[in-house]
C-alpha positions in Angstrom: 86.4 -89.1 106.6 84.2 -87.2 103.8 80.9 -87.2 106.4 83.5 -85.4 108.9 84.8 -83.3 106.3 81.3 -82.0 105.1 80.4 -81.6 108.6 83.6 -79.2 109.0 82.6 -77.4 105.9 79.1 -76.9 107.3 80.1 -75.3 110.6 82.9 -72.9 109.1 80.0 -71.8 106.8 77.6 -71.3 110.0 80.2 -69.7 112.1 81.1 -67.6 109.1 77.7 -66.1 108.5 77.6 -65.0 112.1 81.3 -63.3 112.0 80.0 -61.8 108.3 76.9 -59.9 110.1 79.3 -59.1 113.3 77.1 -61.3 115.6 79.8 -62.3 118.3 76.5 -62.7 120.8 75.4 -65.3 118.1 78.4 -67.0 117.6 79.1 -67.4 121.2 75.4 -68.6 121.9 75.7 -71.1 118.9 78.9 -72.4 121.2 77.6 -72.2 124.5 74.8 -74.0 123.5 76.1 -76.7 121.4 74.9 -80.1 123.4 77.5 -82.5 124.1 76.7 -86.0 122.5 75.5 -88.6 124.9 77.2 -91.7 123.1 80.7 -92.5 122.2 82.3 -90.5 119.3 83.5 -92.7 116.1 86.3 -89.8 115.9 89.5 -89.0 117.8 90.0 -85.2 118.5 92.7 -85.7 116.0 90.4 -87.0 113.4 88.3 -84.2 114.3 90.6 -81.4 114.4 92.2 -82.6 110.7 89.0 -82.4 109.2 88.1 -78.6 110.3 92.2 -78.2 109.2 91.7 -79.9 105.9 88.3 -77.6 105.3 90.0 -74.5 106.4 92.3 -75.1 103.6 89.1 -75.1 100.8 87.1 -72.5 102.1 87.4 -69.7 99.8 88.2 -66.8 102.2 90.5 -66.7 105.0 89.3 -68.2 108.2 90.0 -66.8 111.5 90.8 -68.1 114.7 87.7 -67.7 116.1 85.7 -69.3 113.3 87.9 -72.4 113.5 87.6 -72.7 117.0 83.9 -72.4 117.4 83.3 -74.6 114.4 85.7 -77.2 116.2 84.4 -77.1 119.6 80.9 -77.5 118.1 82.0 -80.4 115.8 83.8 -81.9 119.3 81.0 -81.6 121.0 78.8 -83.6 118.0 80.2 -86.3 118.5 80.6 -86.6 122.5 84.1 -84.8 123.3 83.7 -82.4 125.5 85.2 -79.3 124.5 85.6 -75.9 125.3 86.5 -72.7 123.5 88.9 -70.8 125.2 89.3 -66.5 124.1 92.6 -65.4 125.5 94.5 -61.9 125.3 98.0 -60.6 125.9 98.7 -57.1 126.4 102.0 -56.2 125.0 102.1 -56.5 122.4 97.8 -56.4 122.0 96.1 -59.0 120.4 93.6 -61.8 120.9 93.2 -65.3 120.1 90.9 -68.0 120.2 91.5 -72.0 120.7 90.0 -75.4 121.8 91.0 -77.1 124.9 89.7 -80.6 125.9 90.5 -81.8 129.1 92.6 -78.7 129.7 94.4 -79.9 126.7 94.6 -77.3 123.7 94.0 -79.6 120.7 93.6 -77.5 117.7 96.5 -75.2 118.2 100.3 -75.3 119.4 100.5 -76.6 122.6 101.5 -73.9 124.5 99.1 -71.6 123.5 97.2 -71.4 127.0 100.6 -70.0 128.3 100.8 -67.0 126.2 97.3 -65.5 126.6 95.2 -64.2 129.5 92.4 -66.6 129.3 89.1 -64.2 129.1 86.0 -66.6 128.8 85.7 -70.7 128.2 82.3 -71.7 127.0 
């Protein structure tokens, strides 16, 4: 679990330093880009998802939806689950939101969360 962990770490740190400077183009890219792995993964989404959880929890600021998100589709996408980044809206009250979904599946947030925002862009 410690290499996934560290991994997790990593990627909060990356995505973090793109949010920091206001690069949403850059984050977005970093996401978009992100190859899927062409072999079998040695981690679940669960294990997966836990271990961006579990870093969220040390990282010494507050970490935003979007942060987590784009580190754990990148991380899913390491290690040959495809994943995608989902950014959602709702109007009333305003506010926006970002999530994983695999499979159509939303795997790092409550299940329904796909239901309560306008989805505005999957990468």
């Amino acid at each position: 679990m410690a290499p996934i962990l560290l991994h997790a770490y990593w990627k909060l740190v990356e995505m973090d330093l793109c949010m920091t400077r206001q690069e949403f183009a850059a984050l977005y890219e970093k996401v978009r880009s992100c190859p899927i792995a062409p072999l079998s993964s040695a981690f679940s989404v669960t294990q997966i998802c836990n271990a961006v959880d579990l870093a969220c929890i040390w990282y010494p600021k507050e970490v935003l939806c979007l942060q987590r998100s784009a580190a754990t589709a990148c991380l899913l996408r390491k290690y040959a689950i495809r994943a995608q980044l989902v950014i959602g809206s709702c109007q009333m009250p305003f506010r926006a939101h970002a999530w994983v979904e695999v499979d159509g599946r939303v795997v790092n947030d409550k299940p329904y969360t796909n239901e309560m925002y306008a989805v505005l862009d999957r990468c």
